[in-house]
C-alpha positions in Angstrom: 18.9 -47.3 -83.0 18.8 -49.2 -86.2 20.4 -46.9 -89.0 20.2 -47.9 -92.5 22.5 -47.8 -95.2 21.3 -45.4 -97.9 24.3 -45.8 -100.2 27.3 -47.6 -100.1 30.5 -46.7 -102.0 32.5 -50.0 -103.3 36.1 -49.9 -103.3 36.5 -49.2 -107.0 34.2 -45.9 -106.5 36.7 -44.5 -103.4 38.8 -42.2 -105.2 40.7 -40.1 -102.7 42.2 -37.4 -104.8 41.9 -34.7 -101.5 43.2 -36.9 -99.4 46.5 -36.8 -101.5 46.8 -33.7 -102.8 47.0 -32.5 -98.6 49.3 -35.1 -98.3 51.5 -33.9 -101.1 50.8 -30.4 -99.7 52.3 -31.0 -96.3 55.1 -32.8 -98.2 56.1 -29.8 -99.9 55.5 -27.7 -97.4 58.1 -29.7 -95.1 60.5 -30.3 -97.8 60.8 -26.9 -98.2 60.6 -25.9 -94.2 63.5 -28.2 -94.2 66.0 -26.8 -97.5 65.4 -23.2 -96.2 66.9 -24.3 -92.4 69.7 -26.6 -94.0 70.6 -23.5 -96.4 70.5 -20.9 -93.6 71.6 -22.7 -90.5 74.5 -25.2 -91.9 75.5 -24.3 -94.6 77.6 -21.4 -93.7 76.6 -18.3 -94.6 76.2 -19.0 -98.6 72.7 -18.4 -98.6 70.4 -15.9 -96.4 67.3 -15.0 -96.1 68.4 -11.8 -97.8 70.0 -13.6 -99.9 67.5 -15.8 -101.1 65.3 -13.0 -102.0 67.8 -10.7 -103.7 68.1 -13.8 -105.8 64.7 -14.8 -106.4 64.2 -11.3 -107.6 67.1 -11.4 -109.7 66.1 -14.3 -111.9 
């Protein structure tokens, strides 16, 4: 099986924007997994999930 190369893409022409913006994504999504549990488990009752959206609605 002798497969040909149709196109090849140099190193200058790789640009991987999709690959970063999931990586950011996930990022995100895990910093803000983890500030919700810090607020609501250790921090001692100042801020709730009822809390959190009283005040989000609040302004």
């Amino acid at each position: 099986m002798d497969s040909q190369v149709s196109r090849e893409i140099s190193h200058d022409e790789y640009d991987p924007w999709g690959t970063l913006a999931l990586v950011a994504l996930y990022f995100l999504a895990l910093t803000l997994m983890w500030l919700f549990t810090y607020f609501v488990e250790f921090v001692g009752n100042d801020l709730t999930v009822f809390g959190t959206i009283v005040s989000v609605m609040a302004g």
